[in-house]
Chimera marker file (.cmm) of the C-alpha trace (Angstrom):
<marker_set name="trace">
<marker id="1" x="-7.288" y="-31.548" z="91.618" r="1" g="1" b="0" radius="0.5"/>
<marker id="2" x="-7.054" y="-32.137" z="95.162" r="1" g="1" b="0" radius="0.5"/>
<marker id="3" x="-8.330" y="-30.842" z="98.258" r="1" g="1" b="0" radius="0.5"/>
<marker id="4" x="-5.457" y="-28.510" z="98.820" r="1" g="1" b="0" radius="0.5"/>
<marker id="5" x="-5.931" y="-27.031" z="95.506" r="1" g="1" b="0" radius="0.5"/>
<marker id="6" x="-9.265" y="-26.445" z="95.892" r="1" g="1" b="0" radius="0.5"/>
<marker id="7" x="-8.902" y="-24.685" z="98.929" r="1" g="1" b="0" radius="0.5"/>
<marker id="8" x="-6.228" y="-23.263" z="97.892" r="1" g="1" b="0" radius="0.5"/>
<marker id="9" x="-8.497" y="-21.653" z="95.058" r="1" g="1" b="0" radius="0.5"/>
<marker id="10" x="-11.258" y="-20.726" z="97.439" r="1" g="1" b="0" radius="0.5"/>
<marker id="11" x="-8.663" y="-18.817" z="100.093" r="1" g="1" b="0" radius="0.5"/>
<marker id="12" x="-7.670" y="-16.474" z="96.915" r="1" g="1" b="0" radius="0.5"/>
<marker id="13" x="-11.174" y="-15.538" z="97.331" r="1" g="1" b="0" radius="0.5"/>
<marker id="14" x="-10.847" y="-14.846" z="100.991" r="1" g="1" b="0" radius="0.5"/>
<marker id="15" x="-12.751" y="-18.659" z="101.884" r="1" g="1" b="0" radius="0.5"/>
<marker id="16" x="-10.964" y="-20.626" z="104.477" r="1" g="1" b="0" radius="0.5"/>
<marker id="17" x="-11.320" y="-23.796" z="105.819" r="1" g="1" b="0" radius="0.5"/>
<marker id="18" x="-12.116" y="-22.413" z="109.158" r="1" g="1" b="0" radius="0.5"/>
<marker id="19" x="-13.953" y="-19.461" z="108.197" r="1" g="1" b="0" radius="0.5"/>
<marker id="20" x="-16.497" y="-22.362" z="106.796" r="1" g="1" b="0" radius="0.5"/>
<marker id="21" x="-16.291" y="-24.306" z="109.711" r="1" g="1" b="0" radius="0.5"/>
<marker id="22" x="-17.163" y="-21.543" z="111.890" r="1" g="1" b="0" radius="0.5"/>
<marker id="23" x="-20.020" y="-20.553" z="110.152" r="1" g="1" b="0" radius="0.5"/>
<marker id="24" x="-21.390" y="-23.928" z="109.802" r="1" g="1" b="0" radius="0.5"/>
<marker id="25" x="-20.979" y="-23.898" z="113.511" r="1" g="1" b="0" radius="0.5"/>
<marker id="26" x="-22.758" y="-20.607" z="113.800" r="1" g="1" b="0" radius="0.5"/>
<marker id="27" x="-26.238" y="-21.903" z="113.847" r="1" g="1" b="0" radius="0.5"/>
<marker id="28" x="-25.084" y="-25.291" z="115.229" r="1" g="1" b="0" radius="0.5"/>
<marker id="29" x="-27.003" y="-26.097" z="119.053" r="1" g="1" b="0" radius="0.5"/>
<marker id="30" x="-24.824" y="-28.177" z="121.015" r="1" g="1" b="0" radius="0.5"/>
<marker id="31" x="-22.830" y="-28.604" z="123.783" r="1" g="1" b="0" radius="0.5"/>
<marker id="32" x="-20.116" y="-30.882" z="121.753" r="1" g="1" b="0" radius="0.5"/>
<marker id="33" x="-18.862" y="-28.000" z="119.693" r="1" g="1" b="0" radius="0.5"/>
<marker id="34" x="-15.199" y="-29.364" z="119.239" r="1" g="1" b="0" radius="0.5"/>
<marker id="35" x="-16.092" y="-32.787" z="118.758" r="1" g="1" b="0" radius="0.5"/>
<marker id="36" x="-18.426" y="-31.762" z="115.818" r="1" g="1" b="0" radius="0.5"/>
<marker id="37" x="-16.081" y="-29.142" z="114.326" r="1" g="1" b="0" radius="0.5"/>
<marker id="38" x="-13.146" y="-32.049" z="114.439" r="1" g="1" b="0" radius="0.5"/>
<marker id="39" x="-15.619" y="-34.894" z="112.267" r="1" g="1" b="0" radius="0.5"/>
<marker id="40" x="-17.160" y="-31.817" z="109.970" r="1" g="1" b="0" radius="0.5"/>
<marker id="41" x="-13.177" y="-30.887" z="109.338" r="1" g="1" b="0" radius="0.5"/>
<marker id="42" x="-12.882" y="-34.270" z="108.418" r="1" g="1" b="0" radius="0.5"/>
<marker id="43" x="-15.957" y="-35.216" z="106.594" r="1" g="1" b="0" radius="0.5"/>
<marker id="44" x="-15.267" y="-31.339" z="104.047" r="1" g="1" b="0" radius="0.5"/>
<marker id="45" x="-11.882" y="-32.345" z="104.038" r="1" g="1" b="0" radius="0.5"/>
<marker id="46" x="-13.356" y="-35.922" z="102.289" r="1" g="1" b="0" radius="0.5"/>
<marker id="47" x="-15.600" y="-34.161" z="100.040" r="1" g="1" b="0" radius="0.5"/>
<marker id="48" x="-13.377" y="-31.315" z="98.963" r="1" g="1" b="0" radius="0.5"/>
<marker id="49" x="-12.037" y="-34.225" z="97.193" r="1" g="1" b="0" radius="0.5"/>
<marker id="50" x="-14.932" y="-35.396" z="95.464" r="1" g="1" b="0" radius="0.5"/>
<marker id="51" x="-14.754" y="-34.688" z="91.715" r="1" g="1" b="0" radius="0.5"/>
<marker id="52" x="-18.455" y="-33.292" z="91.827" r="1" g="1" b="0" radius="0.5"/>
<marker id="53" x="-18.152" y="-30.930" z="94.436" r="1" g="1" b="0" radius="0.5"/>
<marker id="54" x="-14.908" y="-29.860" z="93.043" r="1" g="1" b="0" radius="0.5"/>
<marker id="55" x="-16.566" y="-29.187" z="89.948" r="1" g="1" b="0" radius="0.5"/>
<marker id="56" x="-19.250" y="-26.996" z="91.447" r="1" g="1" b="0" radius="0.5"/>
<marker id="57" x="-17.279" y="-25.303" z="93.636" r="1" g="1" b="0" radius="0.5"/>
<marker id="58" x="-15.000" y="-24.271" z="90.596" r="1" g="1" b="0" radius="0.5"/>
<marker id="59" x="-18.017" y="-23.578" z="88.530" r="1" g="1" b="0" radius="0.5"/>
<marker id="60" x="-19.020" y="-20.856" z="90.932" r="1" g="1" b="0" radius="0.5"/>
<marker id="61" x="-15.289" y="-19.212" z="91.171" r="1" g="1" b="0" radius="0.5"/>
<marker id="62" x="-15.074" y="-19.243" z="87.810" r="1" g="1" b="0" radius="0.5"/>
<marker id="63" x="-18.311" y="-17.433" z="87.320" r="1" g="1" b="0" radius="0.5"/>
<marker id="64" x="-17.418" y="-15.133" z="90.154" r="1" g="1" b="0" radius="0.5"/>
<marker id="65" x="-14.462" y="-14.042" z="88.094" r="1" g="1" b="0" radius="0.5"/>
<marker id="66" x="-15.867" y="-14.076" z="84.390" r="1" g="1" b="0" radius="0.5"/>
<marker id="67" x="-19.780" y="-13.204" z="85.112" r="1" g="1" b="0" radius="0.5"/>
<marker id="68" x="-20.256" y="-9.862" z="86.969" r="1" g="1" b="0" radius="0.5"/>
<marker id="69" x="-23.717" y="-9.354" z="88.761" r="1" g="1" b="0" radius="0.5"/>
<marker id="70" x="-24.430" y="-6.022" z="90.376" r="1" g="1" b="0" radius="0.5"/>
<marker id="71" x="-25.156" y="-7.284" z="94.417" r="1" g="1" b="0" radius="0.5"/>
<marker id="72" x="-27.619" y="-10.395" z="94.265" r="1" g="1" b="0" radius="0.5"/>
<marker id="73" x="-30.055" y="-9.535" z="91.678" r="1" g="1" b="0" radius="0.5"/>
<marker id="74" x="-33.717" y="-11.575" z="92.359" r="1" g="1" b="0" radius="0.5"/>
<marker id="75" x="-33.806" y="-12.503" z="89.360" r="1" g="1" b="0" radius="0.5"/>
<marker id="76" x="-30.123" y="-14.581" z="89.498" r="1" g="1" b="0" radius="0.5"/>
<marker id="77" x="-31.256" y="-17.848" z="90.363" r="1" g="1" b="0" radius="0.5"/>
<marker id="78" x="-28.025" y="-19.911" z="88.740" r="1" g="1" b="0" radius="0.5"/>
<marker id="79" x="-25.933" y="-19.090" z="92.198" r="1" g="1" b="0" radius="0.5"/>
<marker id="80" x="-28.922" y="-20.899" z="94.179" r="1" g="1" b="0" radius="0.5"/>
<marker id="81" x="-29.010" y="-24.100" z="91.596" r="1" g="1" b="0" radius="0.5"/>
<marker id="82" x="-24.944" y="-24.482" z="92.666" r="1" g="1" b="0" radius="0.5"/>
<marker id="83" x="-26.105" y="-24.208" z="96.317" r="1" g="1" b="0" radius="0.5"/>
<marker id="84" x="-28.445" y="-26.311" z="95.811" r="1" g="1" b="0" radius="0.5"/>
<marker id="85" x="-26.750" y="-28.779" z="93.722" r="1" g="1" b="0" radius="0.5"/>
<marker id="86" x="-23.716" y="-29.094" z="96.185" r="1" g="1" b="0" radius="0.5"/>
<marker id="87" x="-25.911" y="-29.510" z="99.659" r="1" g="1" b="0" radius="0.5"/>
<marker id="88" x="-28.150" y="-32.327" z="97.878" r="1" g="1" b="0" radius="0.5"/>
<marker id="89" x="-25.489" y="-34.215" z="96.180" r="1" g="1" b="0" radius="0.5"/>
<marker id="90" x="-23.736" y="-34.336" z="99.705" r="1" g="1" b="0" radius="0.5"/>
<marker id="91" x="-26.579" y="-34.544" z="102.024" r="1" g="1" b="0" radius="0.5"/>
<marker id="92" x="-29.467" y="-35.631" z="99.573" r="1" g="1" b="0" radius="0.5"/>
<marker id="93" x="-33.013" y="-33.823" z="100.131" r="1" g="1" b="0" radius="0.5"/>
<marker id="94" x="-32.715" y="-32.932" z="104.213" r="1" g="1" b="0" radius="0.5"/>
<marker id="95" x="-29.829" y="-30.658" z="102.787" r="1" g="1" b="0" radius="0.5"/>
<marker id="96" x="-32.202" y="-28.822" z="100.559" r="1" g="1" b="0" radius="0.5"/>
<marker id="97" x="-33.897" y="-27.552" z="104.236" r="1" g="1" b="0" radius="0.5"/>
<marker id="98" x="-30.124" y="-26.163" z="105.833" r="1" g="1" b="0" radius="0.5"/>
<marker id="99" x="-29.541" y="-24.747" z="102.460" r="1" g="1" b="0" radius="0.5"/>
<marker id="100" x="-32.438" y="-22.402" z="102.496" r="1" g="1" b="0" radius="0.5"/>
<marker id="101" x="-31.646" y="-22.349" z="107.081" r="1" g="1" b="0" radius="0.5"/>
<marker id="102" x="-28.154" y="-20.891" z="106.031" r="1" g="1" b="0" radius="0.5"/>
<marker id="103" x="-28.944" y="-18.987" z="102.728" r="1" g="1" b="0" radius="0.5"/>
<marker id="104" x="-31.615" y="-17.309" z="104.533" r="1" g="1" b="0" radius="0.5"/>
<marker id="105" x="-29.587" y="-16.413" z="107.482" r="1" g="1" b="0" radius="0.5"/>
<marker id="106" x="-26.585" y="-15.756" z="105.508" r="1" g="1" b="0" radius="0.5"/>
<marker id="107" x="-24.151" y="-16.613" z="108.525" r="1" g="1" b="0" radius="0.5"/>
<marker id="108" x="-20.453" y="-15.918" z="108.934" r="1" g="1" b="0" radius="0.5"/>
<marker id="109" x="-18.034" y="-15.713" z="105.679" r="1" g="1" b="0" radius="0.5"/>
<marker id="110" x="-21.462" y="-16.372" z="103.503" r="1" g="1" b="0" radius="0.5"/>
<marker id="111" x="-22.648" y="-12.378" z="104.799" r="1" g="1" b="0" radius="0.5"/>
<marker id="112" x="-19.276" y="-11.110" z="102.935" r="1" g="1" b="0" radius="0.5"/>
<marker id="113" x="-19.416" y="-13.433" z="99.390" r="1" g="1" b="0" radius="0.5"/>
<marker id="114" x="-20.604" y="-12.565" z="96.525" r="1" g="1" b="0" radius="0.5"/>
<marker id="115" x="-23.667" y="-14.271" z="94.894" r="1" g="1" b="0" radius="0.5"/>
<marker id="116" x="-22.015" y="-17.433" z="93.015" r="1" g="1" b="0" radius="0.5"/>
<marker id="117" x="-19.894" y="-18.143" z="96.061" r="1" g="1" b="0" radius="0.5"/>
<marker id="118" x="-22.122" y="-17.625" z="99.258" r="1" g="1" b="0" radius="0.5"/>
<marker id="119" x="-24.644" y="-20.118" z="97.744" r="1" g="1" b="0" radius="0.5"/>
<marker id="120" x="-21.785" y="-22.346" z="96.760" r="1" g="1" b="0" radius="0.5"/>
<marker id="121" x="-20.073" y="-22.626" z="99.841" r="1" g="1" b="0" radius="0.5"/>
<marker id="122" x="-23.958" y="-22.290" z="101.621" r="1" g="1" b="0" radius="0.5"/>
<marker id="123" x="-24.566" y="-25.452" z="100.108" r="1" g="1" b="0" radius="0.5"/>
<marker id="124" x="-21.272" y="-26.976" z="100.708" r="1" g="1" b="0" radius="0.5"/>
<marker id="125" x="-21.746" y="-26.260" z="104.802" r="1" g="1" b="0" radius="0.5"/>
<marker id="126" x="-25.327" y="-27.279" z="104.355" r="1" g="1" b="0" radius="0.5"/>
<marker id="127" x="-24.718" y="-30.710" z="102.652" r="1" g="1" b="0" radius="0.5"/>
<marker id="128" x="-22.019" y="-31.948" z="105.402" r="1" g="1" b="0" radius="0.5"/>
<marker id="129" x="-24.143" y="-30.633" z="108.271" r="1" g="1" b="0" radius="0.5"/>
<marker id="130" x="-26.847" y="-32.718" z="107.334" r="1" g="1" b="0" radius="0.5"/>
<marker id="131" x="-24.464" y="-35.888" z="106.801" r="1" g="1" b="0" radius="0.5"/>
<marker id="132" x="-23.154" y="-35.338" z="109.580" r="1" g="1" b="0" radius="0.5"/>
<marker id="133" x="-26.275" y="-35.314" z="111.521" r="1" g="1" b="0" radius="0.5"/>
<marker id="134" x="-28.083" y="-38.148" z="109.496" r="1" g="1" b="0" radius="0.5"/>
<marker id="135" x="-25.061" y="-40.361" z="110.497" r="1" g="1" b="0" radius="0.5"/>
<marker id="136" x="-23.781" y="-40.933" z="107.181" r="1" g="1" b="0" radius="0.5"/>
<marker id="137" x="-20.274" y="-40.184" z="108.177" r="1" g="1" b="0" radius="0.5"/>
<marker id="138" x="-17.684" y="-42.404" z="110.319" r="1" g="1" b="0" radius="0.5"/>
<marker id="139" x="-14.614" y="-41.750" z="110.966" r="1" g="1" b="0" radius="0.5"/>
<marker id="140" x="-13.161" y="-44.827" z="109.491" r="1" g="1" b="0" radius="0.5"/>
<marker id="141" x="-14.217" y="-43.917" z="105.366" r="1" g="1" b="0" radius="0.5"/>
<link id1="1" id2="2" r="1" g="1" b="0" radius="0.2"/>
<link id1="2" id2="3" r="1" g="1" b="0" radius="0.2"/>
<link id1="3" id2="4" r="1" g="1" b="0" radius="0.2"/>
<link id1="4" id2="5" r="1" g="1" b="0" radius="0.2"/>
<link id1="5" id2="6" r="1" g="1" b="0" radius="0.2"/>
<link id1="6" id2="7" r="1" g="1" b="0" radius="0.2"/>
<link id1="7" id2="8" r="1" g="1" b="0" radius="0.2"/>
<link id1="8" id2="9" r="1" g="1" b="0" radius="0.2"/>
<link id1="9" id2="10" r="1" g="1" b="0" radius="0.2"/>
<link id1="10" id2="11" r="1" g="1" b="0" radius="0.2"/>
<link id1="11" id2="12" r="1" g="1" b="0" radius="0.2"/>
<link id1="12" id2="13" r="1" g="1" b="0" radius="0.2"/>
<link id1="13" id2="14" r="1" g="1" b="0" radius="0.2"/>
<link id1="14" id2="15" r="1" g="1" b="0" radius="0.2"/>
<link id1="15" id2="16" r="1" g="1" b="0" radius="0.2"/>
<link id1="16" id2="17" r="1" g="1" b="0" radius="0.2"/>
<link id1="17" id2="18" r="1" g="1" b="0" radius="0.2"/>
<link id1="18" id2="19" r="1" g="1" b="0" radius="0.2"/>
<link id1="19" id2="20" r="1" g="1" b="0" radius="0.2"/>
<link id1="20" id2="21" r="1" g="1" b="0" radius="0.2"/>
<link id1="21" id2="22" r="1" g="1" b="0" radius="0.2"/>
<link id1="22" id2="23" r="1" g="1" b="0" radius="0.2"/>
<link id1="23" id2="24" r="1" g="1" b="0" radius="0.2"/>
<link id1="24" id2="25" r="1" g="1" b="0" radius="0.2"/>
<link id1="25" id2="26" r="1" g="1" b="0" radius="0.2"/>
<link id1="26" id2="27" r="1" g="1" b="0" radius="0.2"/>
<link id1="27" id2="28" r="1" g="1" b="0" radius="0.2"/>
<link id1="28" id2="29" r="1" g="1" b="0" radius="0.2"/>
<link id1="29" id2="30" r="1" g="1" b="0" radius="0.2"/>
<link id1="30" id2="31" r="1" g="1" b="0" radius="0.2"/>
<link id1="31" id2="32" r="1" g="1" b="0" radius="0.2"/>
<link id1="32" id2="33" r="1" g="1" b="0" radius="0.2"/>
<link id1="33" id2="34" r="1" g="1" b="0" radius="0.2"/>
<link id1="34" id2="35" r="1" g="1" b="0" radius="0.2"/>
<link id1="35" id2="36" r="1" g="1" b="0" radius="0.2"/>
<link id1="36" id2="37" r="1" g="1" b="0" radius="0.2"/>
<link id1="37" id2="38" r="1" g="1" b="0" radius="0.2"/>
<link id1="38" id2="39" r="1" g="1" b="0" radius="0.2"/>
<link id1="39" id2="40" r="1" g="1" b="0" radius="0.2"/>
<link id1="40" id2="41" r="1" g="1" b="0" radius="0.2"/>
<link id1="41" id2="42" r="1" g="1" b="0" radius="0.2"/>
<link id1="42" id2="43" r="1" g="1" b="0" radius="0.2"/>
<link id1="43" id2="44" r="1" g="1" b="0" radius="0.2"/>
<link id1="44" id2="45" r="1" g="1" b="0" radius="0.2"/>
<link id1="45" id2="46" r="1" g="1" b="0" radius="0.2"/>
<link id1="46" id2="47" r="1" g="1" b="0" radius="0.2"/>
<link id1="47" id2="48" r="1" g="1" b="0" radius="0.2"/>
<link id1="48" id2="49" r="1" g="1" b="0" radius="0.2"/>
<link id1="49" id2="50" r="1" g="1" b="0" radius="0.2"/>
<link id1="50" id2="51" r="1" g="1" b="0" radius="0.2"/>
<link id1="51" id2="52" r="1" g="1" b="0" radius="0.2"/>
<link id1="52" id2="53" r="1" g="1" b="0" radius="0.2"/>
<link id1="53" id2="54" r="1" g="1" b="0" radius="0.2"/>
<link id1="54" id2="55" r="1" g="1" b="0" radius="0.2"/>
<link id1="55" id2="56" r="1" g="1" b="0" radius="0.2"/>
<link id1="56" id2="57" r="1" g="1" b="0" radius="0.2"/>
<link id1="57" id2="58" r="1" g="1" b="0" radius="0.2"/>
<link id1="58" id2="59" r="1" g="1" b="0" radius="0.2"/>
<link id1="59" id2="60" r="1" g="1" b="0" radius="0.2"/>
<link id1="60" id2="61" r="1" g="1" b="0" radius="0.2"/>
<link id1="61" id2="62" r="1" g="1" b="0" radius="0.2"/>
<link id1="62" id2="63" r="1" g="1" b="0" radius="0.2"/>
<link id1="63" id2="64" r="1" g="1" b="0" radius="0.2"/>
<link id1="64" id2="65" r="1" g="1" b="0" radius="0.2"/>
<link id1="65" id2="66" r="1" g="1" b="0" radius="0.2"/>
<link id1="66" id2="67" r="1" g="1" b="0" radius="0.2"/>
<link id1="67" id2="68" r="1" g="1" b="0" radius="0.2"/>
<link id1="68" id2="69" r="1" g="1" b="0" radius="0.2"/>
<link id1="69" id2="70" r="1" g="1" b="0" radius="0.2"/>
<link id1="70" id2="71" r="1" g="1" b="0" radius="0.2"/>
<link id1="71" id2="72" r="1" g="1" b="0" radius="0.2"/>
<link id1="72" id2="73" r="1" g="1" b="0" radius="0.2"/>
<link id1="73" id2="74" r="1" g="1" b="0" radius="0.2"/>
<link id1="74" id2="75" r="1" g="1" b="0" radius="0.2"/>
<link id1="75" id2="76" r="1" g="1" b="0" radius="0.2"/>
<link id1="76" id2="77" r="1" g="1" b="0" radius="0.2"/>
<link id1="77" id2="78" r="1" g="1" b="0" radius="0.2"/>
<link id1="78" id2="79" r="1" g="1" b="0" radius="0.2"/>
<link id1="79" id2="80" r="1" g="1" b="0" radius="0.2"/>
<link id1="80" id2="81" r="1" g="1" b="0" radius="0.2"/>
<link id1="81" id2="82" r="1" g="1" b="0" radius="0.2"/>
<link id1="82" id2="83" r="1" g="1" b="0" radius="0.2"/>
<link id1="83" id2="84" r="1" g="1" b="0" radius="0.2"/>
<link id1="84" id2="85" r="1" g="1" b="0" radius="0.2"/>
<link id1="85" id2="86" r="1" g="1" b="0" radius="0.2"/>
<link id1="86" id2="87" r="1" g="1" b="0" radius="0.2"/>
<link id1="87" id2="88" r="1" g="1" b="0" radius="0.2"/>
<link id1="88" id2="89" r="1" g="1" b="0" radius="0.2"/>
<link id1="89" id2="90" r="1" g="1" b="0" radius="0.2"/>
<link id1="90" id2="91" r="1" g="1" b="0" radius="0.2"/>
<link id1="91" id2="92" r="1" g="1" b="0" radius="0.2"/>
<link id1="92" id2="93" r="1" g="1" b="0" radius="0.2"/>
<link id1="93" id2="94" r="1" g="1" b="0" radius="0.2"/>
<link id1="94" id2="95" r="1" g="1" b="0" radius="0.2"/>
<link id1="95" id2="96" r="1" g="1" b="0" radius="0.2"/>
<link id1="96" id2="97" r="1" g="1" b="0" radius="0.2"/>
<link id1="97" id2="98" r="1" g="1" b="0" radius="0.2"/>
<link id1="98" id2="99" r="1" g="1" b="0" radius="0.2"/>
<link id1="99" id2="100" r="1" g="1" b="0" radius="0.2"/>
<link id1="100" id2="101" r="1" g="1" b="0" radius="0.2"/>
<link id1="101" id2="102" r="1" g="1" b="0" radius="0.2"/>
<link id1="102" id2="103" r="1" g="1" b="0" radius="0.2"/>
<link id1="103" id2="104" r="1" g="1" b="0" radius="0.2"/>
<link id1="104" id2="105" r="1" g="1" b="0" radius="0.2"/>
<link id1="105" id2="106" r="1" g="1" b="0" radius="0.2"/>
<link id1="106" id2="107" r="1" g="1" b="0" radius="0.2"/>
<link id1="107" id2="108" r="1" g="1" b="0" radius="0.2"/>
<link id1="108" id2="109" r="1" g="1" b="0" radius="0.2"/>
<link id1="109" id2="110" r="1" g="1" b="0" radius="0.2"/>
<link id1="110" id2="111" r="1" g="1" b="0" radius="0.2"/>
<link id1="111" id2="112" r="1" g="1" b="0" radius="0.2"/>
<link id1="112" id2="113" r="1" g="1" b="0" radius="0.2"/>
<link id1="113" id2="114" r="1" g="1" b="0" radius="0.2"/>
<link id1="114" id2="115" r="1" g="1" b="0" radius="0.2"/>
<link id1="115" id2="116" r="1" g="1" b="0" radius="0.2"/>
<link id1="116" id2="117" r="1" g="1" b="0" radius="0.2"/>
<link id1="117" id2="118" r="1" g="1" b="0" radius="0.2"/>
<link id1="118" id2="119" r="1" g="1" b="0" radius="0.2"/>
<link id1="119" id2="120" r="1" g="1" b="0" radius="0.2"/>
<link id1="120" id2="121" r="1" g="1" b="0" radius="0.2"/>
<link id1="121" id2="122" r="1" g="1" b="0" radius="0.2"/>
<link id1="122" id2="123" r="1" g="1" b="0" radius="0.2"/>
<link id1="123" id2="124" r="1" g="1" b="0" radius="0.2"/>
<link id1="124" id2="125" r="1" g="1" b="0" radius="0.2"/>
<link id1="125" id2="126" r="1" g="1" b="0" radius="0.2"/>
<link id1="126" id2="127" r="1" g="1" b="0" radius="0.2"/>
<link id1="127" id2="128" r="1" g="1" b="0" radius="0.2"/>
<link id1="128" id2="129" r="1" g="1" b="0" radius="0.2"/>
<link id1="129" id2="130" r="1" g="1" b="0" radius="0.2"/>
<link id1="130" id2="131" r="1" g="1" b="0" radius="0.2"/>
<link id1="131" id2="132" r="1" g="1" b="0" radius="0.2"/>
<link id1="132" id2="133" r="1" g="1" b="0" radius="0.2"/>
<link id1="133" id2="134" r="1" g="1" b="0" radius="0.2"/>
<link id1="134" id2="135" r="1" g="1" b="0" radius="0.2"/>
<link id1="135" id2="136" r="1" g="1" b="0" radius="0.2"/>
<link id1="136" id2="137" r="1" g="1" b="0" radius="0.2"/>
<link id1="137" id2="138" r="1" g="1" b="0" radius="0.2"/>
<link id1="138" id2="139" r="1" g="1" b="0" radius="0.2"/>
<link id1="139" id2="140" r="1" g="1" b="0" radius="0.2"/>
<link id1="140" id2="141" r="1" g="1" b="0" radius="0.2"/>
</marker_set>
């Protein structure tokens, strides 16, 4: 699987790449908005590819489609261990903190998905935010 096919599979379920770009950029406070959009396009674009994240990702579509939950039951806590899972493997433990920032504020697209998939791509955003940030990403990789 590639990139394209992944997001390919998440804009079936109404998940674009821009709609996650603009909510990362939702709680983003800066001046440089463009320039950080442009290397966070860049740096999902590079992990959309990643055979881990694909996996997750898929993991929560497919349990979006095959595992029906009634809203976001408190008791559910499989959708957060994706989120989770995703923003750590991408942004190590910092990510763990703008995981619970975005889950908590539920943002953008992530106020419209259901369970599986907000935390999923929550954790996704929250992951390459804090790369981004840490400066673990240049444009030349």
């Amino acid at each position: 699987m590639n990139a394209g096919e992944l997001l390919q599979k998440l804009e079936n379920h109404g998940v674009t790449l821009d709609a996650v770009l603009d909510t990362a950029l939702e709680l983003y406070i800066g001046d440089d908005r463009g320039d950080v959009r442009e290397k966070l396009r860049k740096l999902m674009l590079r992990y959309l590819n990643d055979v881990n994240v694909q996996s997750l990702l898929t993991a929560a579509l497919l349990l979006e489609e095959n595992f029906r939950v009634e809203g976001d039951p408190v008791n559910l806590v499989a959708d957060e261990l994706i989120g989770i899972d995703i923003a750590e493997y991408i942004g190590g433990k910092m990510a763990l903190f703008n995981f619970f920032y975005y889950d908590t504020r539920k943002p953008g697209i992530l106020a419209e998905l259901p369970p599986f998939l907000d935390d999923a791509v929550g954790g996704f955003i929250a992951g390459c935010m804090t790369k981004l940030f840490e400066g673990g990403f240049d444009d030349q990789g």
